[in-house]
C-alpha positions as CSV (number, residue, x, y, z in Angstrom):
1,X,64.2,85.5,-148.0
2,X,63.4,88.6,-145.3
3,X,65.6,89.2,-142.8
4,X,62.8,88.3,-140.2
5,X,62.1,84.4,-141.4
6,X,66.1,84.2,-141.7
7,X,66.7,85.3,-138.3
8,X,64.0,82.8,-137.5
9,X,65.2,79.5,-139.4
10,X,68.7,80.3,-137.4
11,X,67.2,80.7,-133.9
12,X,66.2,77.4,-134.5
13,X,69.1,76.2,-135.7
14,X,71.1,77.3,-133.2
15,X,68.7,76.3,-130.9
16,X,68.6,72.9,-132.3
17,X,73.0,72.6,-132.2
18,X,72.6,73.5,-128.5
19,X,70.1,70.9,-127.3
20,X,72.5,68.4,-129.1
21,X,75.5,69.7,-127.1
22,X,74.2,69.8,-124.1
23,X,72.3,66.6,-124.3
24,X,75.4,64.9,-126.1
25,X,77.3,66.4,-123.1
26,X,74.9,65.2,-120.1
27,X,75.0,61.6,-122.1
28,X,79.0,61.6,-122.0
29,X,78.5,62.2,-118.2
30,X,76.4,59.7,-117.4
31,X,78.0,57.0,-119.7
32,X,81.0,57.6,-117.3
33,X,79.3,58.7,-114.4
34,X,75.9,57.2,-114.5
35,X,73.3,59.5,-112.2
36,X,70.0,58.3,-113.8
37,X,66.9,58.4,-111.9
38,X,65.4,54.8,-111.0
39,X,62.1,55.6,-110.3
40,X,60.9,55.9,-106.5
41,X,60.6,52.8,-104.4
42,X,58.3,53.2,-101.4
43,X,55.4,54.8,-99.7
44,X,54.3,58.4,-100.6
45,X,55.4,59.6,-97.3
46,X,58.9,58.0,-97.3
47,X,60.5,57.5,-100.5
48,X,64.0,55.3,-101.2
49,X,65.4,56.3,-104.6
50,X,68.3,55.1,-106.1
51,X,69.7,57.3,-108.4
52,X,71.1,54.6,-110.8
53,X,70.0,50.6,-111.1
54,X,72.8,50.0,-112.8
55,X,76.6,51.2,-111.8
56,X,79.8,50.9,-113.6
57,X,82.6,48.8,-110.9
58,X,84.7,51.3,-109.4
59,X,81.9,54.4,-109.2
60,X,79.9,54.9,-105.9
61,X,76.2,54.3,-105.6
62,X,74.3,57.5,-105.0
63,X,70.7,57.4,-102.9
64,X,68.0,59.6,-102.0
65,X,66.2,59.6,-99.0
66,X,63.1,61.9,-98.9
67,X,60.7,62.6,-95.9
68,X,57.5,63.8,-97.2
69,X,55.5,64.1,-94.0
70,X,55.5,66.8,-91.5
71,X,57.3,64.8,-88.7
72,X,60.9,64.2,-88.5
73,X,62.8,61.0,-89.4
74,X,64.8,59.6,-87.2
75,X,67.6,57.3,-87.8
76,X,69.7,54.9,-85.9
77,X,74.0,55.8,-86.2
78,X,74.8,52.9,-87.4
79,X,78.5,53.6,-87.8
80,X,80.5,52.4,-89.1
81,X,77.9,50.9,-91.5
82,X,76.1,52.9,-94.1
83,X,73.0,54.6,-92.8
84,X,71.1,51.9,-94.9
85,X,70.6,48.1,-94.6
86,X,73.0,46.3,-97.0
87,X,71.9,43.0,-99.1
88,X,73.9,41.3,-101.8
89,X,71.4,39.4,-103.4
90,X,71.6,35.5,-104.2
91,X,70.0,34.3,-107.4
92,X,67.1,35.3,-109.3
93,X,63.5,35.9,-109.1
94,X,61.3,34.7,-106.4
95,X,63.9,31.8,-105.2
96,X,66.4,34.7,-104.8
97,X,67.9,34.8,-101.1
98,X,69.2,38.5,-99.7
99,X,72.6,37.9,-97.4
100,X,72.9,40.5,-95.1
101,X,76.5,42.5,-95.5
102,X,78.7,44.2,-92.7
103,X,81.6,45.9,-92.5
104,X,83.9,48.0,-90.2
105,X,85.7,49.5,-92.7
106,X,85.6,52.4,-94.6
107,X,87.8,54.8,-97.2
108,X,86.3,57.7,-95.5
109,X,85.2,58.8,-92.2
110,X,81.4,57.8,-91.3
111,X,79.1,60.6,-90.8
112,X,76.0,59.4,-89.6
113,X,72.6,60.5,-90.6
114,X,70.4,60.6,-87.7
115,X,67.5,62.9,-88.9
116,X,66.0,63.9,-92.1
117,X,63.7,66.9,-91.5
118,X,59.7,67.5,-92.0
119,X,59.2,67.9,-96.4
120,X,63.1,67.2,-96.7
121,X,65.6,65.2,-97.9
122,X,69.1,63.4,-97.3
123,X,71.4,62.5,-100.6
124,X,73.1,59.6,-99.4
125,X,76.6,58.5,-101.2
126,X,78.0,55.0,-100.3
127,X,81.3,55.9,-102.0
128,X,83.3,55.6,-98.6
129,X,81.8,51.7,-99.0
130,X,82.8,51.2,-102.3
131,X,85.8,48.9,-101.3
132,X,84.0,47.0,-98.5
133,X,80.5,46.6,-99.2
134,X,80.9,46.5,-102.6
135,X,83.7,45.2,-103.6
136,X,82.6,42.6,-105.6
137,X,80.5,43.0,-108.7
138,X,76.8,41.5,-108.8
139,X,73.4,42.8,-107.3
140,X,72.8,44.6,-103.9
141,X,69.5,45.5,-102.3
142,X,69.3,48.5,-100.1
143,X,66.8,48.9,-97.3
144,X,65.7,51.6,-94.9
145,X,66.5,50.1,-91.3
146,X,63.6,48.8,-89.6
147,X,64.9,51.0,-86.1
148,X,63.9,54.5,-88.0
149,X,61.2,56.4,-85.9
150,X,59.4,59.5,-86.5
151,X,59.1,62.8,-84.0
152,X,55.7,64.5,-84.6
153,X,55.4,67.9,-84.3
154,X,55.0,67.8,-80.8
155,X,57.5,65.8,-80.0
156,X,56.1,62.6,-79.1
157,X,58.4,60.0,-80.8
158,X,56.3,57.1,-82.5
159,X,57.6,54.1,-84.4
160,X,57.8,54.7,-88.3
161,X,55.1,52.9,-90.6
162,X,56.6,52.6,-93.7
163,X,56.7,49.0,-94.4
164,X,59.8,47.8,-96.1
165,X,61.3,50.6,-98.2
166,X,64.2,49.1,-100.5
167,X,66.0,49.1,-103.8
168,X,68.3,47.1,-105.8
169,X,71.4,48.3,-107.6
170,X,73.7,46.2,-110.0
171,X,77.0,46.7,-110.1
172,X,78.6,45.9,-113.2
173,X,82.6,45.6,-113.9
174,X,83.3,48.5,-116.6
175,X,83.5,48.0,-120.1
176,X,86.5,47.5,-122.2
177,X,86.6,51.1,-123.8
178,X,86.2,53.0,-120.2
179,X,89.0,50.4,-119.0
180,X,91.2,51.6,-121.9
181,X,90.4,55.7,-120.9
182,X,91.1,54.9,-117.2
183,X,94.5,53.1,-118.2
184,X,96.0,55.7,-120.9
185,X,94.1,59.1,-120.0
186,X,92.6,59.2,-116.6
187,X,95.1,57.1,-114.3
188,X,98.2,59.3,-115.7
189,X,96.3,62.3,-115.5
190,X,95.8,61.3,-111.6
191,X,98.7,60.2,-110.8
192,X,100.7,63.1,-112.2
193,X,98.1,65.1,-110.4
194,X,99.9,63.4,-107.6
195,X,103.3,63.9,-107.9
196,X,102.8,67.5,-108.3
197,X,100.8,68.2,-105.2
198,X,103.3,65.8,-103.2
199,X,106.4,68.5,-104.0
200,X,103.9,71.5,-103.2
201,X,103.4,73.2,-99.8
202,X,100.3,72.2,-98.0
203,X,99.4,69.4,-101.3
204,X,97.4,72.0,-102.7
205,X,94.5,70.8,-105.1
206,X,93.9,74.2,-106.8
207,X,98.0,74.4,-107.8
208,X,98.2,70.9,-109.2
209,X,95.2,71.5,-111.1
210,X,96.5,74.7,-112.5
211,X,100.0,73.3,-113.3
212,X,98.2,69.6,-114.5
213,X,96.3,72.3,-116.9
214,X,99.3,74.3,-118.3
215,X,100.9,71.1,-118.9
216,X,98.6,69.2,-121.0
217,X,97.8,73.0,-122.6
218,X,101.4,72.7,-123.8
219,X,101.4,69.4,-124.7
220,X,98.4,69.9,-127.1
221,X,99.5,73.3,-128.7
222,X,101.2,71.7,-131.8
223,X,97.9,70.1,-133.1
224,X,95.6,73.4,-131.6
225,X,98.0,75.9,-133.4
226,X,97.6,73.8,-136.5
227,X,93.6,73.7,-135.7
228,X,93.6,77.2,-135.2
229,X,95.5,77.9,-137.8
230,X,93.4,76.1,-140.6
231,X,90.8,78.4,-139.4
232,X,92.2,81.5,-140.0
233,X,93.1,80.2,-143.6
234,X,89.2,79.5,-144.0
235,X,88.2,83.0,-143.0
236,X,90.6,84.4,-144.8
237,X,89.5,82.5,-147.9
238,X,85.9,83.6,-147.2
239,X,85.6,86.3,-149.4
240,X,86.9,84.3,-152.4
241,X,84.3,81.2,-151.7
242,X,81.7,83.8,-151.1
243,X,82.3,85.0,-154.8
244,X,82.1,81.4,-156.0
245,X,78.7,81.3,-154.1
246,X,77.2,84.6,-156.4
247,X,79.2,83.3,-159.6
248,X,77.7,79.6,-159.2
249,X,74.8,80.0,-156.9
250,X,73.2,77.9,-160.1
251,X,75.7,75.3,-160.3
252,X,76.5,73.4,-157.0
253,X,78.9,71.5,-158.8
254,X,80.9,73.7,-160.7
255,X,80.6,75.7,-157.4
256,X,82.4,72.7,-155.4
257,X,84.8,72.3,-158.5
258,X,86.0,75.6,-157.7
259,X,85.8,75.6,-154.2
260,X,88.4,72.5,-154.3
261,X,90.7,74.7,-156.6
262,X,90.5,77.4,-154.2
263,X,91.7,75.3,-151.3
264,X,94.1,73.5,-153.2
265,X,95.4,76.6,-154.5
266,X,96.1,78.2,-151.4
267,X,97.2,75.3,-149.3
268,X,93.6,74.8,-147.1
269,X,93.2,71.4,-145.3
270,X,89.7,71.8,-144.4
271,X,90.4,68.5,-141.5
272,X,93.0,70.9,-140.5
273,X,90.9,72.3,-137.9
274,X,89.0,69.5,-136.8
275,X,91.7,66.2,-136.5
276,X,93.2,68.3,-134.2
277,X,89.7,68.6,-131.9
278,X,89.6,64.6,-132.6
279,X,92.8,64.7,-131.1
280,X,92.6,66.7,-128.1
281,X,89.1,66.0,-126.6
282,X,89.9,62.5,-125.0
283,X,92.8,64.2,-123.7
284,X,90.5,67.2,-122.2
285,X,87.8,65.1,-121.3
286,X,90.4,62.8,-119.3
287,X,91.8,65.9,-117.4
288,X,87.9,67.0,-116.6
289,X,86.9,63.5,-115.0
290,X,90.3,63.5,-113.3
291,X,89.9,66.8,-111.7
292,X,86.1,65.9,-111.2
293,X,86.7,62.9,-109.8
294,X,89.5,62.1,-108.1
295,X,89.8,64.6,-106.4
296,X,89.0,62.4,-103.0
297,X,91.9,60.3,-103.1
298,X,90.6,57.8,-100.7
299,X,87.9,57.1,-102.9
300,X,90.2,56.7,-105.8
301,X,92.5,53.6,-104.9
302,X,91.6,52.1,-108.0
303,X,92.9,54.8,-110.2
304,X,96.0,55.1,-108.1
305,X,99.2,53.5,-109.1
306,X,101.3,50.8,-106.3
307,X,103.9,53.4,-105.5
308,X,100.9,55.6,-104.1
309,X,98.5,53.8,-102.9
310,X,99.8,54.4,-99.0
311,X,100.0,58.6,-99.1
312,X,100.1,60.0,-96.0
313,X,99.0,62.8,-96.9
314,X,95.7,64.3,-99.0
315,X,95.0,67.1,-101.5
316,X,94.4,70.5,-99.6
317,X,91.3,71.3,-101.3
318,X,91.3,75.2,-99.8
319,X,92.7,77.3,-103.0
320,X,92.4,81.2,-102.5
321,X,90.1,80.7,-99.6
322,X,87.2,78.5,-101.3
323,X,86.7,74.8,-101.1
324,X,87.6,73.1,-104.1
325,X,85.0,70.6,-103.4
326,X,82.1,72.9,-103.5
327,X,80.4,74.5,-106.4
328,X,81.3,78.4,-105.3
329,X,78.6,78.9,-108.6
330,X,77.7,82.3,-108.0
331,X,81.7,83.1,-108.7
332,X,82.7,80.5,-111.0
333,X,79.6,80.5,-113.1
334,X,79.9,84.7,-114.3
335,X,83.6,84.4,-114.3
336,X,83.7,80.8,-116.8
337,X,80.7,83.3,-119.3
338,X,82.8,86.2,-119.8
339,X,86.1,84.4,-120.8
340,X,84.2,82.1,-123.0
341,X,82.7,85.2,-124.1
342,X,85.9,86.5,-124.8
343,X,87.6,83.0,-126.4
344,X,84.2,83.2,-128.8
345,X,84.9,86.5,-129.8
346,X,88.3,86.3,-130.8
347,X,88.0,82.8,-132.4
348,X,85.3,85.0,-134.6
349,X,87.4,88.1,-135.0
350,X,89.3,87.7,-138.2
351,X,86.2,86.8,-139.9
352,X,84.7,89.8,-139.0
353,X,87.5,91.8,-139.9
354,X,87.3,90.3,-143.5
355,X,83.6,91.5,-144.1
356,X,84.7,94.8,-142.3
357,X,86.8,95.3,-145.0
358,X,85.3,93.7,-148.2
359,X,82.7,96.3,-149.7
360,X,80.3,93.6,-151.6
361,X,77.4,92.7,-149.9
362,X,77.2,89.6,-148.2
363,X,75.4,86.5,-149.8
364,X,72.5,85.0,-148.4
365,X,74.3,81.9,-147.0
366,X,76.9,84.1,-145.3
367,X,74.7,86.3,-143.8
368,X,72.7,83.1,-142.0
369,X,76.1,82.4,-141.0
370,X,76.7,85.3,-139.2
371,X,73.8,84.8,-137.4
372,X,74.6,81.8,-136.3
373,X,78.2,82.5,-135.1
374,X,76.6,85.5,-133.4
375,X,74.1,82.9,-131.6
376,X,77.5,80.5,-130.8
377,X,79.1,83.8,-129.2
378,X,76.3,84.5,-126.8
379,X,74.8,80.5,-125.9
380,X,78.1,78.8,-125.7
381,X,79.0,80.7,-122.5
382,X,75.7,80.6,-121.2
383,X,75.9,77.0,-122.0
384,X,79.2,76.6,-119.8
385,X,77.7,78.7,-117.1
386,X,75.2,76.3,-116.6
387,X,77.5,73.4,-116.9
388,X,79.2,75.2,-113.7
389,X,76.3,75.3,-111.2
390,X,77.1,71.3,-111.6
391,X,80.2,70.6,-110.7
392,X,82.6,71.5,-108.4
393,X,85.3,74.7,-108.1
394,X,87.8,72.2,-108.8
395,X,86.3,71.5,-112.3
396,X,85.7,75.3,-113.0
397,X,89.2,76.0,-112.0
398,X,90.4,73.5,-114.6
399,X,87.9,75.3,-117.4
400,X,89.2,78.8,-116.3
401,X,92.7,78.1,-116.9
402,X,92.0,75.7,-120.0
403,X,90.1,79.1,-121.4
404,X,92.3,81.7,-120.0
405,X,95.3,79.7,-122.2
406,X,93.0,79.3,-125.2
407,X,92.4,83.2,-125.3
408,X,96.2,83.9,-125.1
409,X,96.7,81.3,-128.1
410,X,93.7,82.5,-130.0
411,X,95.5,86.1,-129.6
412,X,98.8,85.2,-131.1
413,X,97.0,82.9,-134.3
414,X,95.0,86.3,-134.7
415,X,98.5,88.4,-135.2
416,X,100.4,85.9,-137.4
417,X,100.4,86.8,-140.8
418,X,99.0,84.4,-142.5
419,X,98.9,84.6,-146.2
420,X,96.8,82.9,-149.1
């Protein structure tokens, strides 16, 4: 095969592995964090959307307000209420009856939204009524108040014609393997979270999430040297395999005979790098939705233990003069590419070294595998570049110190002299 059709066939194939990952990835969110599109509910000039119809108990329901016209919305403050109508809804179908729901409590502050401007929109979170409003499991119905006026663009003030603009949203309790993560993983996570920024000067976010990272780090090197480790043994053993591949190339199966001598012989587990991953995900992914999430204590009761449920006291989200809270992408984003960049590189440095140093030419299966690693070194950070215009600096802190520690381990597995 030319070099040009190879390069080709693993474009795609690279291509191909990065839609799954970052499809697979979005899907993890939103099993957790559920932020699908409903479809629209309302006149073109006004448009109601809930972002999800059905929510996981706990989790706050997410709207979207959008004024299409070239007037300005106008809204009553209806603080402490939500800035929508509230309905929990009573049976089914046509016989079903809406009660109307009110409340003067909230875990956070009300801000009111007052005005939404000409061909804008308003993102509406009904988190801080998540343990009022919605406390109890079933369906609600949503609805643009019927005060809402409009301000033309003279300024004549006019009632709004929208007609009833509304949507319903189902709150379901959360199944039994996300109450199993929440219990072992995320509510430990959380709570140590916690303790640390209790003892800490100011309760500062951006230290407890850097110390909450180093600890887990540590906790999880055993299994991630082992990992790491097994895959040093592999690229080590390259060369021989790649011999097997030009001595058998005919014979797949006296080819994989041979192949299980070889890592017999020299003592290579080829689960040895990836029970460890099995291993440590649940534990990263648990320190990624606690950093993502729970940040906002008060709209985390539910993942907080007895002994803290009355804090005085709340994270101080200011780290190095940025707002934890916010995405601060344009810093974050570069900075998260060039120490993947650099984790890649290293992970694919011993490898490299080994063809560096071997003076047969490289068989056909090896060379598409360069290729590919060489596509993994480049896409990968891009990938978790993108991945950081989504979230928060709090998260990208997290990945930044998670990476900065992987380059340092990667760095001593690449001096240790390991023998076959």
């Amino acid at each position: 095969m030319s070099e040009q059709p190879r390069k080709r066939n693993s474009f795609f194939e690279f291509a191909l592995i990065f839609a799954i990952v970052y499809l697979g990835t979005q899907l993890v969110f939103r099993l957790f964090f559920p932020q699908q599109a409903a479809g629209p509910n309302g006149l073109a000039d006004i448009v109601l959307k809930l972002n999800s119809a059905k929510v996981k108990g706990d989790h706050s329901i997410m709207l979207t307000l959008k004024n299409n016209t070239e007037g300005t919305l106008l809204l009553p403050d209806r603080c402490p209420m939500p800035p929508v109508s509230v309905f929990t809804v009573m049976g089914e179908g046509s016989g079903a009856q809406l009660v109307p729901l009110a409340t003067t409590e909230t875990a956070l502050p009300c801000i009111p939204l007052t005005e939404i401007g000409p061909k804008s929109k308003a993102d509406i979170d009904l988190g801080p009524w998540k343990y009022s409003l919605f406390s109890q499991f079933g369906t609600y119905e949503v609805r643009l108040p019927s005060e809402a006026r409009f301000r033309t663009a003279s300024g004549t003030i006019v009632p709004a014609q929208y007609g009833t603009l509304s949507g319903r949203v189902t709150l379901a309790e959360a199944g039994p393997f996300t109450k199993l993560f929440r219990a072992f993983i995320t509510k430990p996570f959380l709570n140590f979270l916690i303790f640390i920024a209790s003892i800490l000067p100011g309760h500062s976010l951006g230290v407890a999430i850097i110390i909450l990272t180093l600890v887990v780090k540590f906790l999880l090197f055993i299994p991630t040297q082992h990992s790491l480790e097994g895959q040093k043994k592999m690229q080590k053993a390259q060369p021989l395999l790649d011999e097997l591949r030009r001595k058998y190339k005919d014979d797949p199966k006296r080819m994989q005979e041979e192949t299980m001598k070889i890592w017999k012989e020299h003592g290579i587990n080829p689960f040895q790098s990836c029970l460890p991953l099995l291993i440590q995900m649940p534990v990263l992914i648990g320190v990624f939705y606690t950093v993502r999430d729970g940040s906002v204590l008060a709209l985390s009761q539910h993942l907080i233990y007895p002994f803290y449920q009355h804090l005085d006291w709340t994270f101080g989200t200011t780290f190095l003069g940025l707002n934890l809270l916010e995405s601060h992408a344009f810093l974050f984003a570069p900075l998260l590419v060039i120490l993947q960049f650099i984790q890649m590189k290293l992970t694919f440095a011993a490898a490299k070294k080994k063809r560096a140093q071997s003076n047969k030419p490289a068989p056909e299966a090896d060379k598409s595998q360069q290729l590919q690693q060489q596509m993994m070194l480049y896409g990968l950070p891009l990938m978790i570049g993108v991945f950081a215009f989504q979230f928060p600096a709090a998260v990208s802190l997290y990945w930044g110190v998670s990476t900065l520690f992987a380059i340092g381990q990667q760095i001593w597995v690449n001096r240790e002299k390991i023998t076959l």
